[in-house]
C-alpha positions as CSV (number, residue, x, y, z in Angstrom):
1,X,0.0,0.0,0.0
2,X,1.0,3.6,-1.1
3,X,0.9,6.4,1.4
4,X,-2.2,7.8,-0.3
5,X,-3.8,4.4,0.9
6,X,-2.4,4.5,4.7
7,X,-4.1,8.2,4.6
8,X,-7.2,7.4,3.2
9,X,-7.2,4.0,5.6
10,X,-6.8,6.8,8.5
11,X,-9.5,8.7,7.4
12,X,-11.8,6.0,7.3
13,X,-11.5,5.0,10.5
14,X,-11.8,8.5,11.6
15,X,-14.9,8.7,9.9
16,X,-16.2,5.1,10.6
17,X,-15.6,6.6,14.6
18,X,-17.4,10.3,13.8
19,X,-20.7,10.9,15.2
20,X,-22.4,14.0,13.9
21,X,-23.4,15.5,17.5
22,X,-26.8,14.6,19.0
23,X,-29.4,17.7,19.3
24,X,-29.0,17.3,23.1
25,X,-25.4,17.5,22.9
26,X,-25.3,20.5,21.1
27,X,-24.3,23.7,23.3
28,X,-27.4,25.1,24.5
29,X,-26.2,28.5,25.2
30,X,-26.4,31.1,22.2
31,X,-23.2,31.2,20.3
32,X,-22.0,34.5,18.3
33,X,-20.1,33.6,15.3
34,X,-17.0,33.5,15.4
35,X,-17.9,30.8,18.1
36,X,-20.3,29.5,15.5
37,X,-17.8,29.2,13.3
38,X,-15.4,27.6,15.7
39,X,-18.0,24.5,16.9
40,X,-18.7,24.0,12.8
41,X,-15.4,23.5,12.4
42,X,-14.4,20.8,14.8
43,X,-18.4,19.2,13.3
44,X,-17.6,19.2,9.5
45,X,-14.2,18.7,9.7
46,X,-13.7,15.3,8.3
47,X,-16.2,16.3,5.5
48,X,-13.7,18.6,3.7
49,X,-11.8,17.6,0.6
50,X,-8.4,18.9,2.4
51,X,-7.3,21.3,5.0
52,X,-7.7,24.2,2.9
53,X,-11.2,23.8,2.1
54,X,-13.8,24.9,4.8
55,X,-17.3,24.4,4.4
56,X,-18.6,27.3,6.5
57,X,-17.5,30.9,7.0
58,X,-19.4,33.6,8.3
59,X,-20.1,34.8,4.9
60,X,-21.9,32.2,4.3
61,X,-24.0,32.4,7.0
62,X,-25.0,35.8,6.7
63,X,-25.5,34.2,2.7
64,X,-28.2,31.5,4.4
65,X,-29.6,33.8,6.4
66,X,-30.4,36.5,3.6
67,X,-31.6,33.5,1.5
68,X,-34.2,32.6,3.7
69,X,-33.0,28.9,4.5
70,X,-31.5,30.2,7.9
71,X,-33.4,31.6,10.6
72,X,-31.9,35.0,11.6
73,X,-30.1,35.0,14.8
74,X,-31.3,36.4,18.0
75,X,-29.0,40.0,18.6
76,X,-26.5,38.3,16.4
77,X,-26.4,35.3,18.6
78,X,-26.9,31.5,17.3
79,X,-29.0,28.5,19.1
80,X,-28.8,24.8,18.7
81,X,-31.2,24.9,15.9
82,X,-29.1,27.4,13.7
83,X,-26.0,25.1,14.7
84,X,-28.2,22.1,13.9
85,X,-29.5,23.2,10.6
86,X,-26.3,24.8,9.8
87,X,-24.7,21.0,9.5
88,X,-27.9,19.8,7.5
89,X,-26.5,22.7,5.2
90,X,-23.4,22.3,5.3
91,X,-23.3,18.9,3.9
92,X,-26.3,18.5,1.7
93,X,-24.8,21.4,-0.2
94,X,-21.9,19.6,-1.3
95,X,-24.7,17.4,-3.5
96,X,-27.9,20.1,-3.6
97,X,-28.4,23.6,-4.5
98,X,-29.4,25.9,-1.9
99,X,-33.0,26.4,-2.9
100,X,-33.3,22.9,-2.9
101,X,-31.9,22.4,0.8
102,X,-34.4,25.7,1.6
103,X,-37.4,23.4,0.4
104,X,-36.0,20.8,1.8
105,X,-36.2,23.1,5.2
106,X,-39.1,24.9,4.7
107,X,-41.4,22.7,7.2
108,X,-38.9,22.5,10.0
109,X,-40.4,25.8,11.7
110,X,-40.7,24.7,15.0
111,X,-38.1,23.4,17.4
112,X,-39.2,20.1,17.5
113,X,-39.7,20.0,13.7
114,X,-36.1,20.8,12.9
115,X,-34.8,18.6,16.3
116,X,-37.2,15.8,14.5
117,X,-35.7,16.8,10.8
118,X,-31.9,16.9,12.0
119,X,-31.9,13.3,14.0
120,X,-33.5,11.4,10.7
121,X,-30.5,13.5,9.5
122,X,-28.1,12.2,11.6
123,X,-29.6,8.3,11.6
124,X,-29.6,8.7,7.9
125,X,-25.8,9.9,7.5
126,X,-24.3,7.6,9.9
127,X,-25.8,4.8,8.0
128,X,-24.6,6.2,4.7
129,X,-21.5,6.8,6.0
130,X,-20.7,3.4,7.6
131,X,-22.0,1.8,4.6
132,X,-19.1,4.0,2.4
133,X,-16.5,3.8,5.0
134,X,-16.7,0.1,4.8
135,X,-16.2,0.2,1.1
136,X,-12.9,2.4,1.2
137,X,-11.5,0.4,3.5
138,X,-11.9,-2.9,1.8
139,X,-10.8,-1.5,-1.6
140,X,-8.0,0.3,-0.2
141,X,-6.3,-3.0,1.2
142,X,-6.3,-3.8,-3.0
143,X,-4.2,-1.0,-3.9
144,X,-4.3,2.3,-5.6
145,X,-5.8,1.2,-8.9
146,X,-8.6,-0.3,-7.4
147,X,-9.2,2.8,-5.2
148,X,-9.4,4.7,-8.7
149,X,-12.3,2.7,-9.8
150,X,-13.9,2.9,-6.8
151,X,-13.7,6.9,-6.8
152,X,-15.4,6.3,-10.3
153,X,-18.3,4.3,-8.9
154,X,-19.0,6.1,-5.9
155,X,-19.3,9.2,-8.3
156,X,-21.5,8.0,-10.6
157,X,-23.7,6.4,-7.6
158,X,-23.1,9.9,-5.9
159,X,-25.1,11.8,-9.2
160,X,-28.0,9.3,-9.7
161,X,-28.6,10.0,-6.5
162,X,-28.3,13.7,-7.0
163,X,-30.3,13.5,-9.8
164,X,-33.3,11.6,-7.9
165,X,-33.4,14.0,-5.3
166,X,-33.7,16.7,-7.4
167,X,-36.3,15.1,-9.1
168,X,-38.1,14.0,-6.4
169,X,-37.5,17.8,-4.6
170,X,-38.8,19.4,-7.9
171,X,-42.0,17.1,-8.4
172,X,-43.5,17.7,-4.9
173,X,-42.4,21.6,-4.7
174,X,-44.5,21.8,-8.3
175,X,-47.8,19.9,-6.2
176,X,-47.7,22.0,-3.3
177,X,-47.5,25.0,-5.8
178,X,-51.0,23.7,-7.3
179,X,-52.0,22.8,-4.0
180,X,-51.7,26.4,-3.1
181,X,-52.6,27.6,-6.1
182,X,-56.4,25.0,-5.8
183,X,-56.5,26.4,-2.3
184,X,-56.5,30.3,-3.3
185,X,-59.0,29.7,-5.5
């Protein structure tokens, strides 16, 4: 094995260990955000491509916020339910657009909607994630070229599944339109 195999090994089992954090484990004091920023940091961490890629800034914050899909803060200070649907963002926009994640969002109103939304979240990731960890790690025991392929697969598995939730997002935003639309009239 290559030393791009004993890193990628060593990121798997990182991973394979990583937990996204619970709702109740989140801080539940308001965070401002360069604090914000901080805690994000230490939650996404293993999710970026490389150390010089960082999935959140405050820019993009303030972006979410102005964009509807976060909740503005409180006197410029953030709960657990921005830092909970700031990781829902945070990774599903690495495969969705933002409007997309918004509609996505756009139910979770109440605390216990988003708390509800962000565990299936968290149940659905860890699953995905073993399921993917498990994968790497075999193939990478086989050697570079094999990890090749499998970078191919897990790609073209990565945009049909793109490509069905966009679908799927798309066909039930156009019904609630007409709902709405059957409902005004």
């Amino acid at each position: 094995m290559g030393e791009a195999s004993d890193r990628i090994l060593e990121w798997t089992r990182e991973m394979d260990s990583h937990s996204t954090a619970e709702w109740d484990r989140m801080p539940e004091i308001y965070l401002y955000m360069d604090q914000v920023i901080t805690y994000m940091n230490g939650q996404l961490h293993l999710f970026e491509r490389d150390e010089n890629t960082a999935l959140l800034t405050s820019s993009m914050i303030n972006n979410y916020v102005k964009a509807g899909v976060l909740e503005r803060p409180d006197k410029k200070k953030y709960g657990r339910d921005h830092l909970a649907m700031l990781t829902v963002i945070c990774i599903l926009k690495q495969v969705l657009s933002i409007p997309d994640i918004a509609k996505l969002l756009e139910d979770a109103r109440g605390e216990g909607e988003k708390r509800e939304l962000y565990e299936n979240f968290r149940s659905a990731q860890f699953s995905a994630v073993k399921e993917v960890c498990s994968r790497v790690a075999e193939t990478a025991a086989r050697g570079d070229g094999e990890l090749l392929r499998l970078a191919t697969i897990l790609s073209i598995e990565a945009s049909a599944r793109r490509t069905a939730a966009e679908r799927i997002i798309s066909e039930l935003s156009l019904q609630k339109e007409a709902e709405q639309e059957r409902e005004k009239k």
